[in-house]
LUMVOTI-46080 format. One line per field, with one value per residue (C-alpha): residue in three letters; chain; z, y, x. Coordinates in steps of 0.1 Angstrom, whole numbers, plus 5000, padded with zeros to 4 digits. Each point is the difference from the previous one (the first is absolute). Example, Ala and Ser with C-alpha at 12.3 -4.5 7.8 and 13.67 -1.06 7.14 Angstrom:
<nugus>
code: [ala; ser]
unit: [A; A]
z: [5078; 4993]
y: [4955; 5034]
x: [5123; 5014]
</nugus>
This chain:
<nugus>
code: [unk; unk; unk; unk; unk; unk; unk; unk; unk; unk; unk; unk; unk; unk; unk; unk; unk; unk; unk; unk; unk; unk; unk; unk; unk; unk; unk; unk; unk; unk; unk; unk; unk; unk; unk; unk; unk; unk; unk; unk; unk; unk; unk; unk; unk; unk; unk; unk; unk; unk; unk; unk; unk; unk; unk; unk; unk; unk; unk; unk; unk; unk; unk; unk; unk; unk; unk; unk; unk; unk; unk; unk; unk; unk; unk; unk; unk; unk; unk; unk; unk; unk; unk; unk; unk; unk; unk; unk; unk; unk; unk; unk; unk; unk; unk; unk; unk; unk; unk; unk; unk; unk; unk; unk; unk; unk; unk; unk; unk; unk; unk; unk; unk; unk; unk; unk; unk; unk; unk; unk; unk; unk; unk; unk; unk; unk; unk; unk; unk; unk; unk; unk; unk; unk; unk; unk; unk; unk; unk; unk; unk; unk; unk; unk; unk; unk; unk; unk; unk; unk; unk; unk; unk; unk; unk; unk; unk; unk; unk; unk; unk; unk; unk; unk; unk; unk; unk; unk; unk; unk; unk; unk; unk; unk; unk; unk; unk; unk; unk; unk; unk; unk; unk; unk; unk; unk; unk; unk; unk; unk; unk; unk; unk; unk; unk; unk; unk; unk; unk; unk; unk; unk; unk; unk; unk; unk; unk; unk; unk; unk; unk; unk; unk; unk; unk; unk; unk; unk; unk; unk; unk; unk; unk; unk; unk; unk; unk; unk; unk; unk; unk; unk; unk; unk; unk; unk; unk; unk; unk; unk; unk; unk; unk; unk; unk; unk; unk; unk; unk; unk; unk; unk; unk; unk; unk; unk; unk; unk; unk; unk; unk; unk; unk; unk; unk; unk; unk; unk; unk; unk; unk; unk; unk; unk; unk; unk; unk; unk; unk; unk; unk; unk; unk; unk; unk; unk; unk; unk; unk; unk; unk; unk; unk; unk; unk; unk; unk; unk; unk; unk; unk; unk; unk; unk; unk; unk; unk; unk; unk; unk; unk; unk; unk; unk; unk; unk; unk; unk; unk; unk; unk; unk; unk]
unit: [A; A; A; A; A; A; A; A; A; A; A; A; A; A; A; A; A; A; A; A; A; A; A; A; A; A; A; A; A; A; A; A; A; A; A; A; A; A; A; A; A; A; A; A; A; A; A; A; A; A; A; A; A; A; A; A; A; A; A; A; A; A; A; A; A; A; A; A; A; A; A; A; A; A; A; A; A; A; A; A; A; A; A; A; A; A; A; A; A; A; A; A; A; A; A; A; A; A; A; A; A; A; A; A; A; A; A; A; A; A; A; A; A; A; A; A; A; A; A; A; A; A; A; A; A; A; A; A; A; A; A; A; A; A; A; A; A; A; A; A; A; A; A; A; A; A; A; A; A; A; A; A; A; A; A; A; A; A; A; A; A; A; A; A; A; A; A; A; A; A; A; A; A; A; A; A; A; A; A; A; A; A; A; A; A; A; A; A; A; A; A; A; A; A; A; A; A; A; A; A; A; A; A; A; A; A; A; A; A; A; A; A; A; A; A; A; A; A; A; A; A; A; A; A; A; A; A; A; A; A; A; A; A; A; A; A; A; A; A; A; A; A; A; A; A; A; A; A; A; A; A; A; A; A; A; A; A; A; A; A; A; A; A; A; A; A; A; A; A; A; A; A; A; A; A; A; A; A; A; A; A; A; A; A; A; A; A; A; A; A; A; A; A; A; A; A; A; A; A; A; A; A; A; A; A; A; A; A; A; A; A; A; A; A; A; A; A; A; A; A; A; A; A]
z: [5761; 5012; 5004; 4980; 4962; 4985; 4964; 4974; 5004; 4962; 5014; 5027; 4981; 5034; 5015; 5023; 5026; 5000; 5028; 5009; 5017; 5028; 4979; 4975; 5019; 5020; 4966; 4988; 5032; 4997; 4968; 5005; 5032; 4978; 4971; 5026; 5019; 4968; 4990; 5034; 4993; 4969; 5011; 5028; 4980; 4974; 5023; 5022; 4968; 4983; 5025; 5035; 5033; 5014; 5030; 4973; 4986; 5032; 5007; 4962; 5014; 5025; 4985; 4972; 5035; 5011; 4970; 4997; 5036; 5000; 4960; 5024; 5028; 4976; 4989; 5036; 5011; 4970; 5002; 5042; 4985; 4978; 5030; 5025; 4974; 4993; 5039; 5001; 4973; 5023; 5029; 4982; 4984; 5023; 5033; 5007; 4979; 5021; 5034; 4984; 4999; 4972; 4980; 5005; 4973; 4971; 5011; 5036; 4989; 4973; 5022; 4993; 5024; 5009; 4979; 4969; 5017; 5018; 4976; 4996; 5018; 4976; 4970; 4984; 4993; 4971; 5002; 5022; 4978; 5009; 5036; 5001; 4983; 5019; 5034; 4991; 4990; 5038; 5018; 4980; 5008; 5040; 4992; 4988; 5024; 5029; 4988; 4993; 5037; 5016; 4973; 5014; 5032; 4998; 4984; 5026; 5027; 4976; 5005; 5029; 5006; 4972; 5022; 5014; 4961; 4991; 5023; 4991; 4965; 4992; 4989; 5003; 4989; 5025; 5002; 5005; 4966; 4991; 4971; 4973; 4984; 5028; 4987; 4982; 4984; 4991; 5000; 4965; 4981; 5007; 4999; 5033; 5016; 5005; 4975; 4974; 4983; 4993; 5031; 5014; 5023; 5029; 5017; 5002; 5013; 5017; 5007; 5030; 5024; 5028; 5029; 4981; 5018; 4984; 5010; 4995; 4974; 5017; 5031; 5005; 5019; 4996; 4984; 5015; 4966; 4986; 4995; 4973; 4972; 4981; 4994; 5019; 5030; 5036; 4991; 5014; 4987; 5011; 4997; 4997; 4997; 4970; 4981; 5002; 5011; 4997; 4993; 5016; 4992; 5004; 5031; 5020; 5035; 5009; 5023; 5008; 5009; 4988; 5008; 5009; 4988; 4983; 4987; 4967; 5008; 5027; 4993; 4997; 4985; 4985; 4964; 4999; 4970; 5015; 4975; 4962; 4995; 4982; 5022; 5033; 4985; 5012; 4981; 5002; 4989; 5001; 4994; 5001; 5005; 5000; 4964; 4997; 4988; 4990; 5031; 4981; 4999; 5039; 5007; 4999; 5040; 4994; 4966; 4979; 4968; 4980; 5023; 4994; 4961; 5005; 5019; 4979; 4970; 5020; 5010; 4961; 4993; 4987; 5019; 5024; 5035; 5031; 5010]
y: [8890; 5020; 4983; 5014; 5008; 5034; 5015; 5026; 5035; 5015; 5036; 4994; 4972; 4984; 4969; 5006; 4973; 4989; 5007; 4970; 5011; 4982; 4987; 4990; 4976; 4987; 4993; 4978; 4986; 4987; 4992; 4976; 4984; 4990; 4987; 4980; 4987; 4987; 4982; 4986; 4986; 4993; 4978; 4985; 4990; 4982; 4981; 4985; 4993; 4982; 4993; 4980; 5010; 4970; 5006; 4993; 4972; 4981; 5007; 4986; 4967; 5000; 4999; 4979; 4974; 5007; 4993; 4965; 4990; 5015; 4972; 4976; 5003; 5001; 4967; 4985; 5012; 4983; 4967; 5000; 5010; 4968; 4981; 5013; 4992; 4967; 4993; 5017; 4974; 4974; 5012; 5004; 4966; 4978; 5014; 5016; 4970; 4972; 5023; 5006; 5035; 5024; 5015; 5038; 5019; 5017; 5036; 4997; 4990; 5026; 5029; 5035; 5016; 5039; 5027; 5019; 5021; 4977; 5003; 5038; 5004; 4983; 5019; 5028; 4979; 4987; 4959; 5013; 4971; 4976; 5005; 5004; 4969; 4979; 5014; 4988; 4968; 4997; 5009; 4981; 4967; 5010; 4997; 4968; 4989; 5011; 4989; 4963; 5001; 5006; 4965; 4977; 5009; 4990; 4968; 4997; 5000; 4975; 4980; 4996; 4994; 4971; 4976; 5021; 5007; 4962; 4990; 5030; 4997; 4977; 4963; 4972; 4988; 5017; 4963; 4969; 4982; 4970; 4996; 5030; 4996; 5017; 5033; 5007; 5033; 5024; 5034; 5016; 5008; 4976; 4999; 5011; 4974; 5018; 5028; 4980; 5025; 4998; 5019; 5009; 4970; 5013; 4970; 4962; 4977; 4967; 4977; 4988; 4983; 5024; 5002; 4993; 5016; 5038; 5005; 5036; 4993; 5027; 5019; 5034; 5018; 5000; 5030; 5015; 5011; 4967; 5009; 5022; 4970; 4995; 4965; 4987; 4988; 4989; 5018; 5000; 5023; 4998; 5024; 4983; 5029; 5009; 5011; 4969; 4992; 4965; 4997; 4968; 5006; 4980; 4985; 4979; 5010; 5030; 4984; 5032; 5040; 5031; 5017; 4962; 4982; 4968; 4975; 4982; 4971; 5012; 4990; 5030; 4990; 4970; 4999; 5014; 5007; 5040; 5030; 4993; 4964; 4967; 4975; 4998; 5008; 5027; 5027; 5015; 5031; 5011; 5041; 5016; 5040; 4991; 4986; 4964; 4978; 4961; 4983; 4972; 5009; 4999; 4964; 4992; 4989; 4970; 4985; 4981; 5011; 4973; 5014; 5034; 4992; 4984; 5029; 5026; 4979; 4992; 5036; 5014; 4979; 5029; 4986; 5014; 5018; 4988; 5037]
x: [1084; 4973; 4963; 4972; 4988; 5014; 4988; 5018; 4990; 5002; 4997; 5028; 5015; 5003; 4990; 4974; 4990; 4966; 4976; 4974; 4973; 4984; 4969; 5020; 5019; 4967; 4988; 5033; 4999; 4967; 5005; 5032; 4980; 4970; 5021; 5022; 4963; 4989; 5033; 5002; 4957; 5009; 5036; 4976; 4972; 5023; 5019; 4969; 4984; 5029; 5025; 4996; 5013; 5020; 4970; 4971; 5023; 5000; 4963; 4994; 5018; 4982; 4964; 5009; 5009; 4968; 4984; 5014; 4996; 4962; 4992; 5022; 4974; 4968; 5010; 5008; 4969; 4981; 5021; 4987; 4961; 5000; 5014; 4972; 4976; 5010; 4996; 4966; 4990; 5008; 4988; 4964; 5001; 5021; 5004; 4965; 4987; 5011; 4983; 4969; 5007; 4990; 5023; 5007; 4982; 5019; 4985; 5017; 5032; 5003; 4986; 5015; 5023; 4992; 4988; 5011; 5020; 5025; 5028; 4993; 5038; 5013; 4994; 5022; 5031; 5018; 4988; 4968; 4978; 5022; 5008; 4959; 4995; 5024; 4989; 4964; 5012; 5018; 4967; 4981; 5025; 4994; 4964; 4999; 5026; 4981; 4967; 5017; 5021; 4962; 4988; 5029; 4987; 4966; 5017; 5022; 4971; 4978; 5029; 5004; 4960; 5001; 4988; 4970; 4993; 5000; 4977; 4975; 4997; 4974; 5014; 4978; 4965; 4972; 4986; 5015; 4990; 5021; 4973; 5011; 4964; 4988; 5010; 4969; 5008; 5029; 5012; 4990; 4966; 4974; 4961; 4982; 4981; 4972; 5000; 5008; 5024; 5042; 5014; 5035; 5005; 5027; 5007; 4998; 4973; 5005; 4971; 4994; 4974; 4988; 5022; 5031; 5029; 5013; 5038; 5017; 5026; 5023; 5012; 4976; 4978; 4959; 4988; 4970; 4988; 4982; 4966; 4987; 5008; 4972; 4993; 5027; 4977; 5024; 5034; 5033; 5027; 5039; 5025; 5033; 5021; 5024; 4970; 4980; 4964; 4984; 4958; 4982; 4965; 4963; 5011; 4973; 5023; 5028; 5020; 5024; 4993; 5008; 5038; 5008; 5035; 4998; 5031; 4998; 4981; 4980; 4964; 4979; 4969; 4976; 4986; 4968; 4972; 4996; 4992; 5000; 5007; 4988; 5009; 5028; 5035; 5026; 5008; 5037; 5020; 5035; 5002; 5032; 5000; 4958; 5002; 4987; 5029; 4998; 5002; 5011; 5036; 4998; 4997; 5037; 5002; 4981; 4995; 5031; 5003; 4978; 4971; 5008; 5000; 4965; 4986; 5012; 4981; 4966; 5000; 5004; 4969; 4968; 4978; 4973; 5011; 4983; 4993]
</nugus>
């Protein structure tokens, strides 16, 4: 059968084949190309939007894996913060305790990592929060790891320098008083001797005749830096190291120089009356870190405990400093 479209002639009454003319079939081409382009959009668009390739099915898989190993590895990484923390707690109130170390302040173990725009690569994706949040929580937990590696160190080196620490720290009575009601007054508010007013007294003073032996209660150096003390008269400071400085102060004699080492024991003055002072009597401080702390609590070398009770209660009496 011959190919092509033929019509009925009435004034032939013949069938006439049709002629299509060269636009004419540009024009159904065109028009059977668009209508198939938008059926194939159209098929597309309904099958990505409610059908998965097996590809996206596997990749689906995949992230929901992700997913559940990235929550798995939140909580691991909280579980190991609590653990760290729990071992910075000791380290600041047992390890660095027993050294005489201070704890390291909250401010340098929680110091920020970077700036704002560290996790910038990893935003854009689908559990970008997440992976952000997680990866903050890891370089935070380096952090604090690092910053408590470089705190065992330092314990690891006081340590080892125990013994050196022992003997510095101060630890027995500046004079050798076998009568505890020589301690004439405490550490705590008391009324100036001279002034006649309630003032902040730093230290503790021990009467004594003139002469009367001082001994460094520690292991130090002598600090250059002893005059400029008001009132204090002949003074002798030690450092001791480890934060610790001992005052001896009115002395009637400096037996020891400037820059010089001295041993606990060694004697390195006498009992004097020098500067502000009512009558001959030593007056001793204990600072830590330059604070004034009560030097009764550093007497444990060579007092038994019934003498340490009775010093502790002569010292808490209110009654009148010497200086």
């Amino acid at each position: 059968m011959a190919k092509g479209k033929y019509h009925f002639n009435p004034h032939t009454l013949e069938l006439e084949k049709v002629k299509v003319q060269g636009k004419e079939l540009l024009k159904r081409g065109g028009y059977y190309l668009l209508s198939g382009i938008v059926f194939a959009t159209i098929t597309l668009y309904l099958s990505y939007t409610f059908f998965n390739s097996p590809k996206e099915l596997m990749l689906r898989r995949e992230n929901k894996q992700y997913a559940l190993q990235l929550e798995l590895m939140n909580e691991r990484v909280d579980f190991l913060t609590k653990v760290l923390k729990d071992i910075e707690e000791r380290d600041d109130n047992i390890y660095r305790t027993i050294f005489e170390a201070e704890p390291i302040s909250k401010g340098e173990r929680d110091a920020g990592i970077g700036g704002a725009d560290r996790y910038a690569s990893l935003t854009g994706f689908e559990n970008s929060k997440n992976i952000m949040a997680t990866t903050q929580k890891i370089d935070q937990l380096s952090r604090k790891l690092y910053i408590q590696s470089k705190s065992f160190d330092q314990v690891y080196k006081l340590a080892k320098g125990k013994n050196q620490m022992l003997a510095s720290i101060p630890a027995i009575q500046p004079i050798s008083n076998k009568d505890l009601s020589r301690l004439a007054s405490g550490f705590g508010y008391r009324i100036h001797p001279v002034y006649k007013t309630m003032r902040m007294h730093t230290g503790i003073d021990f009467t004594a005749p003139i002469g009367t032996p001082v001994y460094a209660t520690g292991d130090g150096v002598v600090a250059g830096n002893a005059d400029g003390y008001s009132g204090y008269g002949k003074l002798i400071v030690i450092n001791h190291g480890y934060g610790y400085s001992t005052f001896y102060a009115h002395l009637s004699k400096i037996n020891v120089k400037p820059g010089q080492r001295v041993k606990r024991g060694d004697v390195i003055g006498l009992v004097g009356t020098s500067g502000i002072s009512t009558g001959p009597h030593l007056h001793y401080e204990v600072r830590k870190n330059g604070e004034p702390i009560n030097p009764i609590n550093y007497f444990y070398q060579d007092l038994s405990p019934e003498e340490f009770e009775k010093i502790i209660e002569i010292s808490s009496r209110p009654n009148q400093s010497l200086s």
